[in-house]
C-alpha positions as CSV (number, residue, x, y, z in Angstrom):
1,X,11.8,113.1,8.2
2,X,13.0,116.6,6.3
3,X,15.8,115.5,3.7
4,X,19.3,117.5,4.3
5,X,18.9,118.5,0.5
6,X,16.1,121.2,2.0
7,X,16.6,124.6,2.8
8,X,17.4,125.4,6.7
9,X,15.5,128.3,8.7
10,X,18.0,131.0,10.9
11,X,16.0,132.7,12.7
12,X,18.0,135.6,14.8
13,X,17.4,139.1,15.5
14,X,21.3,140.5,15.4
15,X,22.1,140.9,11.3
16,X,25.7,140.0,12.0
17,X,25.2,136.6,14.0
18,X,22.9,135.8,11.4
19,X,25.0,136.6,8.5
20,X,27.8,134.7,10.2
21,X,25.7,131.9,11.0
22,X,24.0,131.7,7.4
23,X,27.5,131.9,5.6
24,X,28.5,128.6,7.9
25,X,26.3,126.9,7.0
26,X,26.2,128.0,3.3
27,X,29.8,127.2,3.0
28,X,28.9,123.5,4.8
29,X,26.7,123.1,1.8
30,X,23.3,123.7,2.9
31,X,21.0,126.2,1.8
32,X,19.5,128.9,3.9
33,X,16.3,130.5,4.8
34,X,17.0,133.9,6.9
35,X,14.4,135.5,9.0
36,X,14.9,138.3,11.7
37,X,12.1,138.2,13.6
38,X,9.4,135.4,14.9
39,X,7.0,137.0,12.3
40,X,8.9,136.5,9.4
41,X,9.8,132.9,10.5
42,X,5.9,132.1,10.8
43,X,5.5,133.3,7.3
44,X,7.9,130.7,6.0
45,X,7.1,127.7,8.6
46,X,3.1,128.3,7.7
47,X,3.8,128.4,4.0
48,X,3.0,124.8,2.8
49,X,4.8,125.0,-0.5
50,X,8.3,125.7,1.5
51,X,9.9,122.7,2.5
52,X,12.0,123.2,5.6
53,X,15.0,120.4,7.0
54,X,15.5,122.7,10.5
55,X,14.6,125.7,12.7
56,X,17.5,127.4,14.1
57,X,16.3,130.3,16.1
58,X,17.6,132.5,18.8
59,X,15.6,132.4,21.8
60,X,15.7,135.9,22.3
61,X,13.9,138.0,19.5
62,X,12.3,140.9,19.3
63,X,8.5,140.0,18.8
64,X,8.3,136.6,20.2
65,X,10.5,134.4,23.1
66,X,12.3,131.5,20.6
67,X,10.4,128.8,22.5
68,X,6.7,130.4,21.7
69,X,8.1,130.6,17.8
70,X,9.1,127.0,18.3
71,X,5.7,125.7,19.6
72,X,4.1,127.5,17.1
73,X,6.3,125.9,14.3
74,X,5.8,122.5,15.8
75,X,2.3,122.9,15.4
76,X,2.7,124.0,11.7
77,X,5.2,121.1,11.1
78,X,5.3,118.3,13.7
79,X,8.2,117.0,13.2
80,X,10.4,119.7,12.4
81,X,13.7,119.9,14.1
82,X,14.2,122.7,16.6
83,X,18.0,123.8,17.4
84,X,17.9,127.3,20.2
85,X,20.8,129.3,19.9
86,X,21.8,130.8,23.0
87,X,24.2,132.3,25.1
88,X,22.5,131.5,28.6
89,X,22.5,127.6,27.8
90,X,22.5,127.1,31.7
91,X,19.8,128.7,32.4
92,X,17.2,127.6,29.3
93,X,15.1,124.5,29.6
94,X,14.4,123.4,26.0
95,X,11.2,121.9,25.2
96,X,11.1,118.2,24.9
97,X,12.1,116.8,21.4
98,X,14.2,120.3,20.7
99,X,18.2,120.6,21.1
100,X,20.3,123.5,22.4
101,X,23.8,125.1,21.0
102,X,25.3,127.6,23.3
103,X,26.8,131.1,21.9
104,X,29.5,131.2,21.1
105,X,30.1,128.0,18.7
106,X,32.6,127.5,16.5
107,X,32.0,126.0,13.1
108,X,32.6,122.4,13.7
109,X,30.3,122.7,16.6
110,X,27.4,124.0,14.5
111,X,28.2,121.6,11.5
112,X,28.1,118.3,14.2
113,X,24.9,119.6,16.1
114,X,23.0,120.4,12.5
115,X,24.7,117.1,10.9
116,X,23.2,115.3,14.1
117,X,19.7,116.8,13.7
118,X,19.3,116.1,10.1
119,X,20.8,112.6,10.3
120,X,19.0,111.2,13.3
């Protein structure tokens, strides 16, 4: 199981979500990776030196639909923990094993659905 003491992946497309998002959950005390595309998120999943606690991504990007990124990262890292980010929550079927926030959140939201992730 990924220790809360290691960096978390954002992955989302729109700079100013993602900037509000990683300053969250900077400011909850976790560190963050940022990535604003599926490419750039496979770079750091695939890289075995890079220890990863969570994957938030969006699941719509640019390059790749969030749920092919989190398949892919699975595959990398089996038992990474997958959190989509959406704002069409009632209309996405997440993957099995994955979880689900719907846009907008507020910050206690985010900070009990990543605290739940990370602590089992």
């Amino acid at each position: 199981m990924p220790s809360p003491t290691q960096p978390l992946l954002v992955v989302e497309d729109d700079a100013i979500v993602r900037m509000l998002i990683v300053e969250v959950l900077s400011e909850l005390g976790y560190s963050v990776i940022e990535a604003q595309d599926a490419t750039t998120a496979l770079e750091v999943v695939n890289n075995p030196e890079q220890p990863l606690a969570l994957m938030m991504t969006d699941v719509g990007l640019p390059d790749m639909d969030g749920k092919t990124l989190a398949n892919r990262a699975r595959e990398a890292r089996p038992l990474l923990p997958i959190l989509f980010a959406s704002g069409f929550t009632d209309s996405i079927e997440v993957p099995p094993g994955m979880h689900l926030i719907g846009k907008p959140f507020s910050i206690d939201q985010l900070r009990d659905k990543v605290n739940a992730l990370l602590n089992g």
